[in-house]
PDB file as gemmi writes it, atoms N, CA and C in Angstrom:
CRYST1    1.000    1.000    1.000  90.00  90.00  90.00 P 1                      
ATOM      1  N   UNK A   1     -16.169  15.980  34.885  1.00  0.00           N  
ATOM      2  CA  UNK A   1     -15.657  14.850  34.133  1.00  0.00           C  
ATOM      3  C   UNK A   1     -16.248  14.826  32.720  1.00  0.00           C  
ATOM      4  N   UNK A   2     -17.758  15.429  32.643  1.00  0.00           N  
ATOM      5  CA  UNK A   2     -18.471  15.121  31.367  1.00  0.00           C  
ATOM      6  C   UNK A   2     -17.926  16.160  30.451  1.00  0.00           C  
ATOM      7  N   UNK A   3     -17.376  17.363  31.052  1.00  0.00           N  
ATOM      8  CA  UNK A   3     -16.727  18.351  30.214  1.00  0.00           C  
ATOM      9  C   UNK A   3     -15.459  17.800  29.839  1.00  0.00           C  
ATOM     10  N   UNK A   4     -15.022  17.412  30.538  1.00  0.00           N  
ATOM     11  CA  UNK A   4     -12.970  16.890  29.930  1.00  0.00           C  
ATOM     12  C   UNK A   4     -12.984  15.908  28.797  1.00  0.00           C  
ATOM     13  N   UNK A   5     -14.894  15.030  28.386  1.00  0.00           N  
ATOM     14  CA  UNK A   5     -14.303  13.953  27.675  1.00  0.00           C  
ATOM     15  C   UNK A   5     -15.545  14.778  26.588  1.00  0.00           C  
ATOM     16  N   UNK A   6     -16.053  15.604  26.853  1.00  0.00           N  
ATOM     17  CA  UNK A   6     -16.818  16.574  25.508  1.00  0.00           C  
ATOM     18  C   UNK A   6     -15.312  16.687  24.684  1.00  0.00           C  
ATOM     19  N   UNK A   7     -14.054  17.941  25.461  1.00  0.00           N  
ATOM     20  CA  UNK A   7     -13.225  18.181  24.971  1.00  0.00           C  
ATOM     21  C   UNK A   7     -12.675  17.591  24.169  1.00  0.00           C  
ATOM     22  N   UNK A   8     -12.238  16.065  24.693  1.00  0.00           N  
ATOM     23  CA  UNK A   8     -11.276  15.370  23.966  1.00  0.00           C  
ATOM     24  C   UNK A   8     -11.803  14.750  22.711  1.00  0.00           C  
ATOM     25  N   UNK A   9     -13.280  14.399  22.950  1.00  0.00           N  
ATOM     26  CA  UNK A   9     -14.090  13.906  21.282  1.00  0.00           C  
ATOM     27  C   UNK A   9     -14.167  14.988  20.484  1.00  0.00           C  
ATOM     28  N   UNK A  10     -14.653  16.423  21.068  1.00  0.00           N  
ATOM     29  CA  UNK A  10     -14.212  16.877  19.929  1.00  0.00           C  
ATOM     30  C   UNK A  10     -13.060  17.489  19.160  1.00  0.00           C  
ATOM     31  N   UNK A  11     -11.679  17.291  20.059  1.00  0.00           N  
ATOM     32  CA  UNK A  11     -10.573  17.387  19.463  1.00  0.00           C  
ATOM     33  C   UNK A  11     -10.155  16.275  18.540  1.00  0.00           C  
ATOM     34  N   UNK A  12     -10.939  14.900  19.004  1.00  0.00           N  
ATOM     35  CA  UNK A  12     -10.222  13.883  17.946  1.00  0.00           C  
ATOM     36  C   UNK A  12     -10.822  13.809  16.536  1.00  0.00           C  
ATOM     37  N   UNK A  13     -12.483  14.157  16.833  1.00  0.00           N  
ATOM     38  CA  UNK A  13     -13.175  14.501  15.406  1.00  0.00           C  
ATOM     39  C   UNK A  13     -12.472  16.134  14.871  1.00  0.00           C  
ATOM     40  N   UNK A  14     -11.864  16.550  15.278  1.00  0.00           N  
ATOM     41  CA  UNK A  14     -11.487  18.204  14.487  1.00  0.00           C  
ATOM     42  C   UNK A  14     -10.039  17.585  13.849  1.00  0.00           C  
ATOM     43  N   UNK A  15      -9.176  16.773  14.488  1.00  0.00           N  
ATOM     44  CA  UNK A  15      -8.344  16.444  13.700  1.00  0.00           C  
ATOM     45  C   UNK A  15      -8.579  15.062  12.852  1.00  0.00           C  
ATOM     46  N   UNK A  16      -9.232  14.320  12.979  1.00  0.00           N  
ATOM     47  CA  UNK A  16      -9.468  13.559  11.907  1.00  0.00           C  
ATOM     48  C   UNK A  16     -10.324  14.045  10.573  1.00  0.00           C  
ATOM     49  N   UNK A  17     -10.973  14.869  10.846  1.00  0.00           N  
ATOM     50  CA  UNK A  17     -11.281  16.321  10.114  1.00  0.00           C  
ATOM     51  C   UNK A  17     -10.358  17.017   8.787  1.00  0.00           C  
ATOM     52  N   UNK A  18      -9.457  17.600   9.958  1.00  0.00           N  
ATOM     53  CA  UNK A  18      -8.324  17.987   9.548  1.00  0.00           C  
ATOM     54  C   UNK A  18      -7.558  17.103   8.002  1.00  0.00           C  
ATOM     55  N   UNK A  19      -7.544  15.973   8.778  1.00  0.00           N  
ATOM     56  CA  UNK A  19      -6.328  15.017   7.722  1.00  0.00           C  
ATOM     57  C   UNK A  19      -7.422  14.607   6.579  1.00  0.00           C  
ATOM     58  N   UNK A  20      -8.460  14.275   6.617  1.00  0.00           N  
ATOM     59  CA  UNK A  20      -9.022  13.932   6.242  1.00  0.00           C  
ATOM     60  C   UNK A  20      -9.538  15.069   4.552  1.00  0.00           C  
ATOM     61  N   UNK A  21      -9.416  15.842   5.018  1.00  0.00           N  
ATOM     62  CA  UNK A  21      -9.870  16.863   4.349  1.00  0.00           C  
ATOM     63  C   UNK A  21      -8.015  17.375   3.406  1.00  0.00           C  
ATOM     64  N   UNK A  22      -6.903  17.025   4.422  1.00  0.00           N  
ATOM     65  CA  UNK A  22      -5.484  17.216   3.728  1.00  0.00           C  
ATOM     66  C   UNK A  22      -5.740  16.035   2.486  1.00  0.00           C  
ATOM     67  N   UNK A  23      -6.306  14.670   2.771  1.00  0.00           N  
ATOM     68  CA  UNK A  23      -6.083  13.591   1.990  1.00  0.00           C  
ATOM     69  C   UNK A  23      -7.026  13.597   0.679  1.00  0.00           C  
ATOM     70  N   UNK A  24      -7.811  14.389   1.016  1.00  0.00           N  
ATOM     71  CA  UNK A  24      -8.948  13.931  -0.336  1.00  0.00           C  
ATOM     72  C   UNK A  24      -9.503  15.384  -0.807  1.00  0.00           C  
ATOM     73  N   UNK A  25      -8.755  16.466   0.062  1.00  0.00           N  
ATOM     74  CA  UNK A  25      -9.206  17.852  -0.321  1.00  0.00           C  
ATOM     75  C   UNK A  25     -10.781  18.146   0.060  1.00  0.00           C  
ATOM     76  N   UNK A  26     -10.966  19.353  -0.233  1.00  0.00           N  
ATOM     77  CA  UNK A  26     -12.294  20.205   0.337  1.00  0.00           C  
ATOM     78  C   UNK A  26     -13.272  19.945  -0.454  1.00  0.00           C  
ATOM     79  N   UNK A  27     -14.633  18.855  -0.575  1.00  0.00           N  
ATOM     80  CA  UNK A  27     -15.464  18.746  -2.143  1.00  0.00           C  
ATOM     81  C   UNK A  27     -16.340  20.431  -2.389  1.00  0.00           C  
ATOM     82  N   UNK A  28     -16.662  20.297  -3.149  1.00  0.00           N  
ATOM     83  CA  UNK A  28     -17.290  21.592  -3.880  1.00  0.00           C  
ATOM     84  C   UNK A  28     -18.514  21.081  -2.721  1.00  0.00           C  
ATOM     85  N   UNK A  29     -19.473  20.177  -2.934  1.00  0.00           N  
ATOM     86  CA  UNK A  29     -20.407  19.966  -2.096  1.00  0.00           C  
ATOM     87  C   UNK A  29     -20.089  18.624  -1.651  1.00  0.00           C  
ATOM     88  N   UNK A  30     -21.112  18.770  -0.549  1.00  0.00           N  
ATOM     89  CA  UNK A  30     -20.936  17.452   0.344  1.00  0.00           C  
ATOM     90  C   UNK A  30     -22.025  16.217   0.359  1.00  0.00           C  
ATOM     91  N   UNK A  31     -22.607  16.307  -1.105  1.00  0.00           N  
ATOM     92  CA  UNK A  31     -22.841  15.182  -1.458  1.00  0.00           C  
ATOM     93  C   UNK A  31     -22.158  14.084  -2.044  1.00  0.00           C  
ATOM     94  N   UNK A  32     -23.240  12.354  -1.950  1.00  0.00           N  
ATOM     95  CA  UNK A  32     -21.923  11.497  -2.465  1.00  0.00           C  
ATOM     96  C   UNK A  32     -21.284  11.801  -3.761  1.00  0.00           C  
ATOM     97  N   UNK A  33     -21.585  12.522  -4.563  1.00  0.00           N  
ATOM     98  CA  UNK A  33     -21.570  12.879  -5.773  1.00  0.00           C  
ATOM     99  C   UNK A  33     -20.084  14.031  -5.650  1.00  0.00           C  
ATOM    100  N   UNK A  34     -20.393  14.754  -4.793  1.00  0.00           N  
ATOM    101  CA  UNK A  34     -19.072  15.592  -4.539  1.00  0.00           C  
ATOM    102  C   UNK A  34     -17.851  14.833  -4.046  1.00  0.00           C  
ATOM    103  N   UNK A  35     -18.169  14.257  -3.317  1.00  0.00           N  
ATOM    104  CA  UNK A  35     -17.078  13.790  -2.270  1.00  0.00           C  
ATOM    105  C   UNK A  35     -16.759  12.875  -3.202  1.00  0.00           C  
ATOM    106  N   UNK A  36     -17.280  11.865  -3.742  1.00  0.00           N  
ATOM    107  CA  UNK A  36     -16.368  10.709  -4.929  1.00  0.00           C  
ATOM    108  C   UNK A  36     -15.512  11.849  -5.782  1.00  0.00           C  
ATOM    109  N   UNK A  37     -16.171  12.894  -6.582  1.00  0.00           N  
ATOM    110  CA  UNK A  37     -15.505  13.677  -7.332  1.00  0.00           C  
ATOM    111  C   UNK A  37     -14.120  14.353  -6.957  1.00  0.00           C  
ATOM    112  N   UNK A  38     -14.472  14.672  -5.413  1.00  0.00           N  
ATOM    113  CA  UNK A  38     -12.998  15.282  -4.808  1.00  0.00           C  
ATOM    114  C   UNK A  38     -11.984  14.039  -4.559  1.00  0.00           C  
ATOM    115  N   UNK A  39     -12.628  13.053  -3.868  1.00  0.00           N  
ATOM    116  CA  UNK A  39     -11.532  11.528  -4.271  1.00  0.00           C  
ATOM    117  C   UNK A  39     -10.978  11.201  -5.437  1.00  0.00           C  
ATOM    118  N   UNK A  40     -11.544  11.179  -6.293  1.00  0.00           N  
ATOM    119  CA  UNK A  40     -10.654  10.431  -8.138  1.00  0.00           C  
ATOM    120  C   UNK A  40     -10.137  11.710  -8.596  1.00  0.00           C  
ATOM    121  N   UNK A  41     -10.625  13.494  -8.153  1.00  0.00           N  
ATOM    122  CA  UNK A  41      -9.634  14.155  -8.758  1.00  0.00           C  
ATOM    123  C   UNK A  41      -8.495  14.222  -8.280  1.00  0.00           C  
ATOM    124  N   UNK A  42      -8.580  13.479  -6.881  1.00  0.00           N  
ATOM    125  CA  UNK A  42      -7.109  14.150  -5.922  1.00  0.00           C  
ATOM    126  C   UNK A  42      -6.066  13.135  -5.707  1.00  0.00           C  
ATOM    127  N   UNK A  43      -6.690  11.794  -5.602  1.00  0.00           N  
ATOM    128  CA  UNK A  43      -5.980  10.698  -5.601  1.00  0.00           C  
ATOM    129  C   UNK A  43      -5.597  10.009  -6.957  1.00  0.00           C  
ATOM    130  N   UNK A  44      -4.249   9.781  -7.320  1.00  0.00           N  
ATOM    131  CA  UNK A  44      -4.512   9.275  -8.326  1.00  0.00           C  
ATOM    132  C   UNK A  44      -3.377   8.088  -8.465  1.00  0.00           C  
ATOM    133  N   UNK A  45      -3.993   7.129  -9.469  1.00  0.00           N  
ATOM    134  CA  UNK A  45      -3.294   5.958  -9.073  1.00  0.00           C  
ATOM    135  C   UNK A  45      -1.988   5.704  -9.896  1.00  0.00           C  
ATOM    136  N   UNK A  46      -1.308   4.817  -9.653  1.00  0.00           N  
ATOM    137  CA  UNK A  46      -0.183   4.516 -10.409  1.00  0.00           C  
ATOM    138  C   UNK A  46      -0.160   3.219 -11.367  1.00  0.00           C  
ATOM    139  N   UNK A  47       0.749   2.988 -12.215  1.00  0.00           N  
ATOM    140  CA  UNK A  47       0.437   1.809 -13.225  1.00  0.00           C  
ATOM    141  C   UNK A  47       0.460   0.604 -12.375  1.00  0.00           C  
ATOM    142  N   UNK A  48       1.039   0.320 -11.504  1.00  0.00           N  
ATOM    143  CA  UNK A  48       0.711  -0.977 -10.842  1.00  0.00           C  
ATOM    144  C   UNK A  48      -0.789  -1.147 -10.457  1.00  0.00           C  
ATOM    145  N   UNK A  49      -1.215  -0.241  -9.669  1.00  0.00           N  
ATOM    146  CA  UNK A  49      -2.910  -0.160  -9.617  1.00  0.00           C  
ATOM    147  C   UNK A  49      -4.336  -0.018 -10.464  1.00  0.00           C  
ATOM    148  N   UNK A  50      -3.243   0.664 -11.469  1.00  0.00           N  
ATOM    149  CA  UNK A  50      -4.095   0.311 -12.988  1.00  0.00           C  
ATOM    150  C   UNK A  50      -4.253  -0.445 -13.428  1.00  0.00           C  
ATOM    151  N   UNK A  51      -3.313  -1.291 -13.730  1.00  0.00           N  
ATOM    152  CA  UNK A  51      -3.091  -2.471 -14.498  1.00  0.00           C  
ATOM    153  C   UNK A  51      -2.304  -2.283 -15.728  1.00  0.00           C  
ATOM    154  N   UNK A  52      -1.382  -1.223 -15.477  1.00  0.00           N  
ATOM    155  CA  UNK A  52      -0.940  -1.230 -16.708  1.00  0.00           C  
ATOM    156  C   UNK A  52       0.875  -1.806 -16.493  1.00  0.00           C  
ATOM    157  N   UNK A  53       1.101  -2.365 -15.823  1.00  0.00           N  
ATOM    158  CA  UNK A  53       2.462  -3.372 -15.898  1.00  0.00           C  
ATOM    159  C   UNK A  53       2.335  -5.287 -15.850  1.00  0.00           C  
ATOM    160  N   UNK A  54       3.336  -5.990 -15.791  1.00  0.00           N  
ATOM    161  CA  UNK A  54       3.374  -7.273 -15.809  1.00  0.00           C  
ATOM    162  C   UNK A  54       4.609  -7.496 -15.470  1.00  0.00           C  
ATOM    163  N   UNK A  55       5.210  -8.801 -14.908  1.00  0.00           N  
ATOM    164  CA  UNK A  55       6.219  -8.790 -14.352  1.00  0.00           C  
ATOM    165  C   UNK A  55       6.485 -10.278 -15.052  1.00  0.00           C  
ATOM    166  N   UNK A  56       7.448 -10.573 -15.176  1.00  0.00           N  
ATOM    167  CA  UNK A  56       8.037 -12.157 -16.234  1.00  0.00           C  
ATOM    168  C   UNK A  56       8.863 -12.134 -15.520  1.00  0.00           C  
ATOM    169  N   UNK A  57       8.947 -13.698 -15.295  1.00  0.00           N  
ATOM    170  CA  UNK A  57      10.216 -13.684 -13.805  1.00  0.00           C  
ATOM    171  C   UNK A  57      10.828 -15.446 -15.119  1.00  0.00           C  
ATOM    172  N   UNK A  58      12.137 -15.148 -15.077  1.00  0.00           N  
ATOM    173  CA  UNK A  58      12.597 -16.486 -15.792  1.00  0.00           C  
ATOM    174  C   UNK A  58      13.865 -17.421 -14.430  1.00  0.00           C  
ATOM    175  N   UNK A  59      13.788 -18.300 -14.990  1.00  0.00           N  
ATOM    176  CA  UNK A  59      14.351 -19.476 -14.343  1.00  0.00           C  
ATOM    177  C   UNK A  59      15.749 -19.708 -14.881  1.00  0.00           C  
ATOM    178  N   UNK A  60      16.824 -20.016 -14.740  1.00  0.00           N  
ATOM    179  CA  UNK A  60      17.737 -20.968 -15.369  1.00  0.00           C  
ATOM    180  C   UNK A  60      17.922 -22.008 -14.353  1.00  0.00           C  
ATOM    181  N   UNK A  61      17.988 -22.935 -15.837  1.00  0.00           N  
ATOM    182  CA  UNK A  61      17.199 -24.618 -14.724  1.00  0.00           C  
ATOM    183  C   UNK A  61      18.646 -24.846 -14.685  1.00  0.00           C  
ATOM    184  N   UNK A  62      19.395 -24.644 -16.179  1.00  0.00           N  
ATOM    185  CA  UNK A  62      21.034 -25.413 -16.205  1.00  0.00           C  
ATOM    186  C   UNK A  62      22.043 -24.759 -15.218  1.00  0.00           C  
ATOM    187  N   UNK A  63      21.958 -23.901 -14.655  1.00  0.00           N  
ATOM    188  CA  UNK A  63      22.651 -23.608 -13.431  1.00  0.00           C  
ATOM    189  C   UNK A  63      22.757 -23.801 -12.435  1.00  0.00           C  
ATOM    190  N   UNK A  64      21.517 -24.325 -11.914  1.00  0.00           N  
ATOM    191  CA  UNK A  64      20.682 -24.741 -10.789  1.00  0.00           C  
ATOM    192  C   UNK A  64      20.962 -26.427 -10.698  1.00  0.00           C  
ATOM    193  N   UNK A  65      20.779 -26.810 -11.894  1.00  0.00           N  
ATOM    194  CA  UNK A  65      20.767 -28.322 -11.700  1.00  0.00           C  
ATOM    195  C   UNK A  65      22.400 -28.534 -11.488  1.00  0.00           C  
ATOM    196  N   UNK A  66      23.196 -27.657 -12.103  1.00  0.00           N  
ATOM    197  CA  UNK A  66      24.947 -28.316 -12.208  1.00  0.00           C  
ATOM    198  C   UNK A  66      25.344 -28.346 -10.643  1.00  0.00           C  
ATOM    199  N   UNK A  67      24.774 -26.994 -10.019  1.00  0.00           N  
ATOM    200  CA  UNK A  67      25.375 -26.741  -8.832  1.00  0.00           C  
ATOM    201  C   UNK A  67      25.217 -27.605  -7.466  1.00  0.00           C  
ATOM    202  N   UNK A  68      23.748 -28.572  -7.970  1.00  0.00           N  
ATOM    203  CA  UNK A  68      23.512 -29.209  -6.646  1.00  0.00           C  
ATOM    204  C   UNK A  68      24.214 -30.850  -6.420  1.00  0.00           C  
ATOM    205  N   UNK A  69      24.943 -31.054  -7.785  1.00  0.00           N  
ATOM    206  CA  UNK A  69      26.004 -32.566  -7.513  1.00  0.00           C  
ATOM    207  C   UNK A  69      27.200 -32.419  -6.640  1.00  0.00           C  
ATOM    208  N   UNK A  70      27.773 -30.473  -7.245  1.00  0.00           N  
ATOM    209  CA  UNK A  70      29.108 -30.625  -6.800  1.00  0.00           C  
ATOM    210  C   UNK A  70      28.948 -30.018  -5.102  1.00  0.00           C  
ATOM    211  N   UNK A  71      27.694 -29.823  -4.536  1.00  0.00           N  
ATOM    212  CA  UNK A  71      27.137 -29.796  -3.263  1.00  0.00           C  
ATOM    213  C   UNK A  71      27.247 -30.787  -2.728  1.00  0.00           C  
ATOM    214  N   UNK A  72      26.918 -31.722  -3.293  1.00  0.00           N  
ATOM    215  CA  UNK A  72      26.478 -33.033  -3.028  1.00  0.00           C  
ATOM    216  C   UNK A  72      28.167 -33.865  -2.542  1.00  0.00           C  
ATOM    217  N   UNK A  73      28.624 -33.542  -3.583  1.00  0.00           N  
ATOM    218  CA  UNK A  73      30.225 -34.443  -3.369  1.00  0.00           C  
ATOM    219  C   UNK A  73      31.323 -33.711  -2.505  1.00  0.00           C  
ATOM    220  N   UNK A  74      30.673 -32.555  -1.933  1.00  0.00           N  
ATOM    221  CA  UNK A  74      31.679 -31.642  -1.126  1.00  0.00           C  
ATOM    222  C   UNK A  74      31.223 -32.372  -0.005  1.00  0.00           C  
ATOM    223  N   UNK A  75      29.819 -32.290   0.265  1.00  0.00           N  
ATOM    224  CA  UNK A  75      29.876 -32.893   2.135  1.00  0.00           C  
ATOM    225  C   UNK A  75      30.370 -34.569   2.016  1.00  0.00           C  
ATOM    226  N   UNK A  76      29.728 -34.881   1.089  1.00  0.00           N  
ATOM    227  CA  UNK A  76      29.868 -36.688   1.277  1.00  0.00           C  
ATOM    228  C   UNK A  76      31.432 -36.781   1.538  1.00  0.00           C  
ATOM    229  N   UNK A  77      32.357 -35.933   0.755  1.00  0.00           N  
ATOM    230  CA  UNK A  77      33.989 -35.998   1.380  1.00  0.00           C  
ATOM    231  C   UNK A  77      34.358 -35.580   2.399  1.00  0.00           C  
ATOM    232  N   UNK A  78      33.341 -34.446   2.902  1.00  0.00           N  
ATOM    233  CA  UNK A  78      34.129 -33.823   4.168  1.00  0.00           C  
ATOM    234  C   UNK A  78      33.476 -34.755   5.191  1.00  0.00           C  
ATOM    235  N   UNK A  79      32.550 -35.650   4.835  1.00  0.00           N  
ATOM    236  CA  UNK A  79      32.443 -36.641   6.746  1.00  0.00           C  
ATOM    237  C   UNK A  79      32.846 -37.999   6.287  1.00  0.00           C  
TER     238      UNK A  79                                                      
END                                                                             
């Protein structure tokens, strides 16, 4: 039994391994110094995560306000 669950831990550490090493690449060394370096060269961010966009969202009030009388006078006729 102690052999079947050796196996399976170390199949789940060889593939988390695996991806792990697909996601952030191989560091030159495996200090923290390497491994940050292989992260910011490999990942890289986009302008939303930068901060380099803004989003302006506008309103029209006069459309909004006309539409909710003639709402208003459709049900009050239909009951």
């Amino acid at each position: 039994m102690n052999k079947n669950l050796l196996w399976k831990w170390l199949l789940i550490v060889g593939v988390l391994l695996v991806f792990l090493f697909g996601i952030f690449g191989i560091p030159q060394t495996f200090s923290g110094q390497g491994l940050l370096a292989s992260m910011t060269k490999r990942i890289q961010l986009g302008l939303d995560l930068r901060g380099g966009t803004h989003l302006i969202l506008q309103v029209q009030v006069t459309t909004r306000s006309t539409s909710i009388p003639t709402m208003r006078s459709k049900s009050s006729k239909s009951s």
